[in-house]
N, C-alpha and C positions, 0 to 999 in steps of 0.2 A: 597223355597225362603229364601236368608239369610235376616235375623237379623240383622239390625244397633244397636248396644248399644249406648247408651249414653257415651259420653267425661269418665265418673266419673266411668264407669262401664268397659268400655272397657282398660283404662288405670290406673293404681294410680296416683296421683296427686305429685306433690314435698313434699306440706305439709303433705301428708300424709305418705310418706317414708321415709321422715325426723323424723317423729313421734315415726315409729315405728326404726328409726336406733338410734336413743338417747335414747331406752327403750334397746337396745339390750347394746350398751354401759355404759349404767344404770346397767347391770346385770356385766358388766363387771368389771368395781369401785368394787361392791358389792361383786365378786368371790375375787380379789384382797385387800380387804381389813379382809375378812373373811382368805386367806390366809397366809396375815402377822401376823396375832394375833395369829392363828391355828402354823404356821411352826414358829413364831420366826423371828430374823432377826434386820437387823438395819432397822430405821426410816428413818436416815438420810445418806448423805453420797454419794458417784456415784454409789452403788450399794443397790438399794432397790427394795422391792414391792411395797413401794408406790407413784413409779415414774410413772408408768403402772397407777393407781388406780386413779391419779393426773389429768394423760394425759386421762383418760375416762372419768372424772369428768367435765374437759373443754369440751369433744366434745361432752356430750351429753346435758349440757346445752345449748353449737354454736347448735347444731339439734334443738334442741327444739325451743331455741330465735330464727331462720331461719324462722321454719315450723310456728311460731305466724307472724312474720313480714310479710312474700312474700304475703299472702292474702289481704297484706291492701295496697298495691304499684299498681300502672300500669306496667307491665312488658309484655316484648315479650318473644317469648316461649323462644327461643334462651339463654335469660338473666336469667331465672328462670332454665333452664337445664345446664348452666356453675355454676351459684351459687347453683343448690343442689350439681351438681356433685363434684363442688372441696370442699362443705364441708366434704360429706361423702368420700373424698379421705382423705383431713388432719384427720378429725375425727378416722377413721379406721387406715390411713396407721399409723399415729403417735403412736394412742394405739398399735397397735397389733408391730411395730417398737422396740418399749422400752418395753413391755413388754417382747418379744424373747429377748433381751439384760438382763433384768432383772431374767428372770429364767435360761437363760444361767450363771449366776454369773458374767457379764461381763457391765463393765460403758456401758450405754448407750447413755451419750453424750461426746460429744470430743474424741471419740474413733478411734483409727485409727491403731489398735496391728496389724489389718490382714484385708484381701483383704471383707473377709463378714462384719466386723467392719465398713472398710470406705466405702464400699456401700451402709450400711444401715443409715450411719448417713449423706454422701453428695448427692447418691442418693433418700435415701430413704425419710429420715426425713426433707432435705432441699429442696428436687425436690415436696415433698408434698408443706410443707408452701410455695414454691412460687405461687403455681397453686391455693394455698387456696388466698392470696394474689393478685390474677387476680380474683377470684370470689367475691371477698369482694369491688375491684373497680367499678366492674359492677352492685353490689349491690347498691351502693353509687350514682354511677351517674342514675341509676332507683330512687334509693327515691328525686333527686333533680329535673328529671323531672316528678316528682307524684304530678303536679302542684294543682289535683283535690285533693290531702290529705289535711287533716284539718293540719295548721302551728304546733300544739302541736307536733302530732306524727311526720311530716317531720324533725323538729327539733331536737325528738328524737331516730327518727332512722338512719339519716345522724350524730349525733352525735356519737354516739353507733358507727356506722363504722369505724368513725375515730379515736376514743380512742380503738378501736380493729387494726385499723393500724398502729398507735403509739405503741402498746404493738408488732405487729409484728418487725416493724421494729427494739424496743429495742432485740427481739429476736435475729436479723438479727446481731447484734452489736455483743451477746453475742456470737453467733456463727463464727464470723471473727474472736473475741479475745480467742476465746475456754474458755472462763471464765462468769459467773455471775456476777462476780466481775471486776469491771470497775476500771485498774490500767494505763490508759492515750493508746492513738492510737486506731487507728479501722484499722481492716485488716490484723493484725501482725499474727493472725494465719491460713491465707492461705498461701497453698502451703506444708504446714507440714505433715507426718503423721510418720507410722512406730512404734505407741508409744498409749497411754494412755497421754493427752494433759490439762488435765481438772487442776484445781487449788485444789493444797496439802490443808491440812487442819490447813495448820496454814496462810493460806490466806484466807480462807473460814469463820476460826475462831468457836465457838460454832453454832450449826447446831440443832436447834428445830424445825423437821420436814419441814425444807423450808425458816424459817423465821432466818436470819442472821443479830446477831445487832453488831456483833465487828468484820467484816471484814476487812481484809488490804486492802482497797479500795472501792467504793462506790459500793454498792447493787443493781444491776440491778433484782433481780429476782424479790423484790415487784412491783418495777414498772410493767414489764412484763405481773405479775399475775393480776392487777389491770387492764391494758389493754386487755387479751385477753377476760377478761369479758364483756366487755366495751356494745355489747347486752343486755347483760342480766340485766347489773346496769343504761341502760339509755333506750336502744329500748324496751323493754318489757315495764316497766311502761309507757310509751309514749303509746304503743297499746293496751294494757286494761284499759289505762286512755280511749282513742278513745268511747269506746262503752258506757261510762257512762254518763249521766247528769250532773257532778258537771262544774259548769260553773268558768272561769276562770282557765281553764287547760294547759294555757300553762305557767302560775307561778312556779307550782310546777314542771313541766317536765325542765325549763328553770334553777330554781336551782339546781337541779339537775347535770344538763349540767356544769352549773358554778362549784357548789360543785369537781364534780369527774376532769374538766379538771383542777383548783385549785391545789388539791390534789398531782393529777401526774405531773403537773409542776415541783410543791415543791421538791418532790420525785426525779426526774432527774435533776435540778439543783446542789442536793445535791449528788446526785449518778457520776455525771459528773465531778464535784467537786474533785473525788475521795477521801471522806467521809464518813465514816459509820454510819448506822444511830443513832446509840449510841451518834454519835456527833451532832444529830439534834441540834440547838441552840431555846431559848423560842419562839422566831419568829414564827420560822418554822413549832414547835410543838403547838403553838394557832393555827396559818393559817390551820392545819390538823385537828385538831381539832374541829375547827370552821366550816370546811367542812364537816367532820363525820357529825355534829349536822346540817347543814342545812341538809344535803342529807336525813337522818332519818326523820326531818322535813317533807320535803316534801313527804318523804312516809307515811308517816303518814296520810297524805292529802291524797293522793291515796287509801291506803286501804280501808277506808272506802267504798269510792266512789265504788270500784270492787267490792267489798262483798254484797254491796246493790243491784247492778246491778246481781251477780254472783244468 
């Protein structure tokens, strides 16, 4: 006579492959970061190890903020199998994408010298983010019909999606322009290839690991980075805020929300500007500042609340 297993026995679960694919990409950062200090090498630059190390650090936090979120939504199978699958496609295709570019000694973005070049970066690296970008919609309109979620966490996991599609789609800008750096038009760079496309370094300007403060043109990459977090800095504390007792939880989830979407305003008004951020003006640098300190704020309010619960 056969055996029924149980749902949980007979199959893994999303959150639970997602778990373990953000620990496999955890090991990945980790070999790559071990490798750059071991072999040497630039930091910075279109040819690094720690563009590889960057790109496993995103995705295996997106795994991780996924596999906490999807248990606390109402979802159809359907919605929960397009958004594991297209995280673990960007998660994966992106790492292991820029990593092969980066132990090949060859830019990994805006590359277009040769036929594997431009495959990997229009079909590979952009044919991912779009599909990741259809699973992050379907995520979105799941937590807005999750009418039975407590308003903290709705708030903060509908938020979380869209400061992660704000940082997609500044991607999408930097990839039309084959630049970071934001010098006026979108779109000027389709259609190009044949070549290495990406911005010399006297446009890029000094280059500390990622962070560019005297660019010839406004800095798309902190915004970008500040977005594709956008789970991790808004939906996570929203859903370990969820399980605790501290009463009045949607204060601190809600500045929060304020805080980061503040921040990143600031940050692309001035980047669209085409301003670098050296030329932030006092304004701009309170308004960020002012945001750092609520957002800290309310984590602060939060920790507690988890650890006690934890």
């Amino acid at each position: 006579m056969a055996t029924t297993l149980p749902p949980a026995v007979r199959a893994p679960t999303w959150p639970r492959v997602l778990w373990l694919a953000g620990a496999v990409l955890l090991v990945a950062m980790v070999v790559h970061v071990v490798a750059l200090v071991l072999l040497g090498g630039p930091v910075s630059g279109p040819v690094s190890l720690r563009k590889p190390a960057t790109f496993a650090e995103t995705g295996w936090l997106l795994c991780w903020s996924v596999a906490l979120v999807l248990p606390q939504l109402r979802t159809r199978a359907w919605q929960r199998h397009v958004v594991g699958a297209t995280v673990l496609a960007f998660g994966f295709g992106e790492t292991a994408i820029i990593g092969v570019q980066a132990w090949r000694g060859v830019p990994s973005h805006y590359n277009f010298a040769t036929p594997l070049d431009t495959a990997l970066m229009r079909g590979g690296a952009a044919g991912t983010a779009a599909l990741f970008v259809v699973g992050m919609v379907v995520l979105l309109v799941a937590t807005l019909r999750s009418r039975d979620a407590a308003p903290p966490l709705r708030l903060g996991v509908a938020a979380g999606v869209v400061v992660l599609l704000v940082g997609c789609a500044i991607g999408m800008v930097m990839i039309s322009t084959n630049s970071g750096v934001y010098r006026g038009g979108i779109g000027s760079g389709f259609g190009r290839s044949g070549a290495y496309l990406g911005p010399d370094a006297a446009v890029v300007g000094p280059d500390l690991a990622g962070f560019r403060a005297a660019t010839a043109g406004g800095d798309l990459v902190l915004p970008h980075a500040i977005g594709v977090h956008g789970l991790l800095l808004l939906a996570v504390p929203a859903v370990l805020l969820a399980g605790t007792t501290l009463r009045g939880r949607l204060a601190p989830v809600a500045t929060m929300v304020a805080a980061v979407g503040v921040a990143l305003a600031v940050l692309l008004v001035h980047a669209f500007r085409m301003l670098p951020l050296e030329a932030l003006g006092t304004p701009a640098l309170v308004a960020l500042a002012a945001c750092a300190g609520a957002y800290l704020a309310a984590l602060g309010v939060t920790a507690p609340a988890v650890l006690r619960r934890a």
